[in-house]
C-alpha positions, -999 to 999 in steps of 0.1 A, spaced: 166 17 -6 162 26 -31 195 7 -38 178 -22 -28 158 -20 0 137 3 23 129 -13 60 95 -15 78 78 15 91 58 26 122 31 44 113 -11 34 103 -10 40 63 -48 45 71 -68 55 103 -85 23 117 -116 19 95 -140 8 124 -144 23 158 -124 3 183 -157 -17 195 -169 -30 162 -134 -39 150 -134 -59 185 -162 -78 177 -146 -82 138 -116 -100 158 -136 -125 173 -154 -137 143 -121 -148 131 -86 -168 134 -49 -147 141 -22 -159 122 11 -151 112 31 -151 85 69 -143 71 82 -119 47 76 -131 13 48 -153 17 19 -153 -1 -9 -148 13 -37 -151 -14 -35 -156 -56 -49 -136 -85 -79 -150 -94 -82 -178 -61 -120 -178 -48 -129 -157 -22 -123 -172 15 -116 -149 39 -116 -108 49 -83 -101 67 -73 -73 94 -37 -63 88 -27 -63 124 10 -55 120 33 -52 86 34 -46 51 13 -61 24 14 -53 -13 -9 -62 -35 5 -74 -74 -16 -81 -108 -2 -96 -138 -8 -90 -177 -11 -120 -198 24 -111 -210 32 -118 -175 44 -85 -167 38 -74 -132 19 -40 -117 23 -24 -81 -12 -20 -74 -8 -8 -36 11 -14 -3 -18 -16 29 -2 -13 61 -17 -21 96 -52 -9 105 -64 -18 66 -88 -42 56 -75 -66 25 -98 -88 2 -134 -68 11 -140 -65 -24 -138 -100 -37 -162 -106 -3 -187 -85 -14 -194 -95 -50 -181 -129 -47 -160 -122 -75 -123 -138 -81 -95 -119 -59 -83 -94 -85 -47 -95 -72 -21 -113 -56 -15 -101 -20 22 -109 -9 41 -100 25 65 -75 24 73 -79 56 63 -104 83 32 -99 91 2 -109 115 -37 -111 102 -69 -121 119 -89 -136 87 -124 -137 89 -147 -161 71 -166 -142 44 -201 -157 55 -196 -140 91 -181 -110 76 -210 -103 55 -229 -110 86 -216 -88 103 -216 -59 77 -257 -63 75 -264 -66 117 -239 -32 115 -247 -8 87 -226 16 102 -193 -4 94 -210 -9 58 -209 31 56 -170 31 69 -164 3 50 -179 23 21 -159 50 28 -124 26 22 -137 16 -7 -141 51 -23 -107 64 -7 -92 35 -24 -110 43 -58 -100 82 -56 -69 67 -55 -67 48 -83 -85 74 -102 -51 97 -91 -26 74 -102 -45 65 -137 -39 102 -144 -8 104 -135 0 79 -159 -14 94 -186 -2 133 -179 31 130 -159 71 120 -166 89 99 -151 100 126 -123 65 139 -118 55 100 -113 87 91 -86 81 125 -69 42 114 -66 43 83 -52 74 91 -31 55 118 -13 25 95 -8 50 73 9 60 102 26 23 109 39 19 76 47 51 59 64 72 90 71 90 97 101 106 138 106 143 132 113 163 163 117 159 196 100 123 183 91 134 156 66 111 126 66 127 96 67 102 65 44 109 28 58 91 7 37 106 -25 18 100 -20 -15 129 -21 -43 134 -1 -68 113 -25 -88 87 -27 -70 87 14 -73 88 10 -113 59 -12 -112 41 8 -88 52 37 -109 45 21 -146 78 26 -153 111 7 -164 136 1 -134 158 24 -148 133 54 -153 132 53 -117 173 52 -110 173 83 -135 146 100 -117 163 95 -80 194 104 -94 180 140 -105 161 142 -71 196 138 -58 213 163 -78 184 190 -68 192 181 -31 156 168 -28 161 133 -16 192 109 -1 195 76 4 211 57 35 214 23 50 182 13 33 163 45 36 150 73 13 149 103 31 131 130 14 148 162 26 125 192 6 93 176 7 72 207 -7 95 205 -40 87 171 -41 52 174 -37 51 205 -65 67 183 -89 47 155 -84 15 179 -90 28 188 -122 
């Protein structure tokens, strides 16, 4: 990875948001497609269209300063829901969502998703529920940027991405396969690029993480999950 980058995982980042019958009926409102790593697959600020189901893949979700600088919002993963928001209030998309790997969607037209949010209230409630996961969040990370160092704020997101892409290897280590570059972790981080190689570099020393063939693997997860408390 961290050197450059960290391959796709296996895992849900997120239970399915729907029970398996309504996200059936979801599907057939709308279209599968596919697309490769690195496309984009909506702008910052384009008109709503569409509500996609991340079937398989990686998709992280960017916003830009007028400066032009450029902030890791979040990484949604298969089983998530991606553009609800700008459905619902019919309000701009308030990021731009890019593949990070190649991925596979079924978009759904916002007139039949909203249709079928109001003949099922229940997936309104579940839908809800994303909604407020998503803004706990957010709340999380704001105060992390506001109380924590640079090693508090690696350790935190690194044992998110533990939690949500992780795989135990041996002697309990979790292996994290997700492509993100050590960029991509300073923006997600709001940090420089090389706050982050400092802060992996002392996680190395302490004999918390280790890097290999593209993969963190984060080998004392509770000291990594202290420090990012702190």
């Amino acid at each position: 990875m961290f050197d450059d980058v960290v391959v796709n995982g296996n895992e849900l980042a997120d239970p399915t948001w729907l029970s398996a019958t309504d996200l059936g009926e979801l599907r057939e409102l709308g279209t599968r497609r596919g697309l490769p790593a690195g496309a984009t697959v909506f702008v910052e600020g384009d008109d709503p269209y569409d509500v996609m189901i991340i079937e398989t893949g990686d998709i992280k979700l960017v916003t830009a300063a007028l400066n032009g600088q450029e902030t890791l919002l979040d990484v949604l993963s298969a089983g998530e829901v991606l553009g609800e928001l700008s459905a619902i209030d019919g309000a701009p998309r308030s990021a731009t969502a890019t593949a990070l790997t190649d991925v596979e969607l079924t978009s759904i037209p916002v007139d039949r998703f909203l249709g079928f949010l109001q003949a099922n209230p229940s997936s309104m409630g579940a839908l809800l529920a994303v909604a407020v996961r998503r803004l706990r969040l957010s709340n999380r990370r704001q105060l992390e940027f506001t109380t924590a160092d640079a090693l508090g704020r690696v350790c935190a997101r690194l044992d998110e991405l533990a939690g949500r892409y992780g795989r135990v290897g041996e002697v309990d280590a979790v292996h994290i396969d997700l492509p993100i570059t050590q960029t991509e972790l300073a923006q997600w981080c709001g940090l420089s690029r090389e706050a982050v190689v400092k802060a992996l570099r002392k996680m190395r020393e302490l004999g918390w993480v280790s890097t290999t063939d593209g993969t963190v693997i984060v080998a004392d997860r509770p000291a990594v999950h202290r420090r990012g408390l702190l």
